[in-house]
N, C-alpha and C positions, 0 to 999 in steps of 0.2 A: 920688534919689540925692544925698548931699552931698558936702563937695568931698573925700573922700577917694579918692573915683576917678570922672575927669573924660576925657572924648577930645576934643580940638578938633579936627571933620571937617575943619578948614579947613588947620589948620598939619600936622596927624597928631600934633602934641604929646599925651603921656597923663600925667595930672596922677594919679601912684597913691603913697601909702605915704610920701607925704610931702616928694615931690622931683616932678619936671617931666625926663620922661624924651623925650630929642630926640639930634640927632646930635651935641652938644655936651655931653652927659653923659659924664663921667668917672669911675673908681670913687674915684679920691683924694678927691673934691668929694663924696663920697656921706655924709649923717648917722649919727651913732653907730648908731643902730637898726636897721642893715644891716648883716648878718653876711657878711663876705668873706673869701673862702677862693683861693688861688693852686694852680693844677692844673694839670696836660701835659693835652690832648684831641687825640683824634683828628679831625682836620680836614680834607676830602676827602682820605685817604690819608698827613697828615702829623701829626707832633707838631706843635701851637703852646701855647705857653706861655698861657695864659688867667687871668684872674679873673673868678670868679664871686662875685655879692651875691644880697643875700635879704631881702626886708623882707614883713613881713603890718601888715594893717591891718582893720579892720569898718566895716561902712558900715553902720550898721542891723543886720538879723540876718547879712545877710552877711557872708561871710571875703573878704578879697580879700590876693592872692600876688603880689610880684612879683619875679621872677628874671631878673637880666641877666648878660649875659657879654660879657666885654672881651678884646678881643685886641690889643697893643702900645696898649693904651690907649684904645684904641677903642671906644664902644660897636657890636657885632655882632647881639647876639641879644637880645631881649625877650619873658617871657612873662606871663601876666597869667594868676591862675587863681580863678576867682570858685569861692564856692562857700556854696550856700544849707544852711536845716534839711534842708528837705526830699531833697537832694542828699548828704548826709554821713553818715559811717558804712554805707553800703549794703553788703550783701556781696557778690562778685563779680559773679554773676549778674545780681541788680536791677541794679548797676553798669553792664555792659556791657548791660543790657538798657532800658536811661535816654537811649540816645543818643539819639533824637527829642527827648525832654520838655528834657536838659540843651543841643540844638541851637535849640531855642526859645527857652528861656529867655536863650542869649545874644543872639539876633537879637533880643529884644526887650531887651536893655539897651542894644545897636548903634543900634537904633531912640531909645532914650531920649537918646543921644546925637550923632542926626539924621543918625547911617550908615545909606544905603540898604541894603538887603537884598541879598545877593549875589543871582544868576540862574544856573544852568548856562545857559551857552554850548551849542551844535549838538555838539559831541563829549561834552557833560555833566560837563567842568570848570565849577567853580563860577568867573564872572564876577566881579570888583568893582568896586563903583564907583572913582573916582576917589578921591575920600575915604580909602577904604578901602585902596586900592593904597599910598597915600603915608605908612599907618600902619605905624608902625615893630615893631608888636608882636602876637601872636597870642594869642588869647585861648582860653582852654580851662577845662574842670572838670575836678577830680578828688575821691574821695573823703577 
């Protein structure tokens, strides 16, 4: 992977899309190539006033997505949405029927980035390590 999408197990910091996303990210401080847009959301049962950014970037054949949301300026929410050939364009089916091959595939980019593997726990929530607790962002595919 090059450094367009990096995770330091150490800080949780996630190097994606061309900024260094931490608790100290603002959307003012965000570069041109991040489309932001100001929105009302529903937030445990209230309006909050939010901004939402969007940047893409490739690492190789990969797409990689990252979408944040700010609340009073805040960074709140980060997602990160990788997404390979092999994973794109599927139609619903194969889609919804990928989630092992697309749940490995992250655990081993997690891995490339010397995040331990989660574990379910005795009630079979998934565990994580420390590393992983202290990341500020959730990683996912989509089509």
């Amino acid at each position: 992977m090059d450094t367009v999408l990096h995770l330091d197990k150490a800080s949780g910091r996630l190097s994606a899309a061309g900024i260094i996303v931490d608790t100290d990210t603002r959307a003012d401080d965000l570069p041109a190539h991040f489309t932001k847009r100001a929105e009302t959301a529903h937030v445990e049962g209230q309006l909050v006033d939010c901004v939402f950014a969007r940047a893409a970037a490739t690492s190789g054949d990969m797409t990689v997505q990252l979408q944040l949301r700010f609340e009073k300026e805040l960074l709140v929410s980060c997602f990160l949405t990788l997404t390979t050939p092999a994973l794109r364009k599927q139609e619903d089916a194969d889609f919804y029927g990928s989630v092992d091959q697309r749940h490995r595939f992250h655990e081993r980019w997690l891995a490339t980035m010397g995040v331990a593997r989660s574990r379910p726990d005795s009630t079979g929530a998934a565990s994580a390590s420390p590393a992983t607790a202290a990341t500020t962002c959730t990683s996912t595919s989509t089509t």
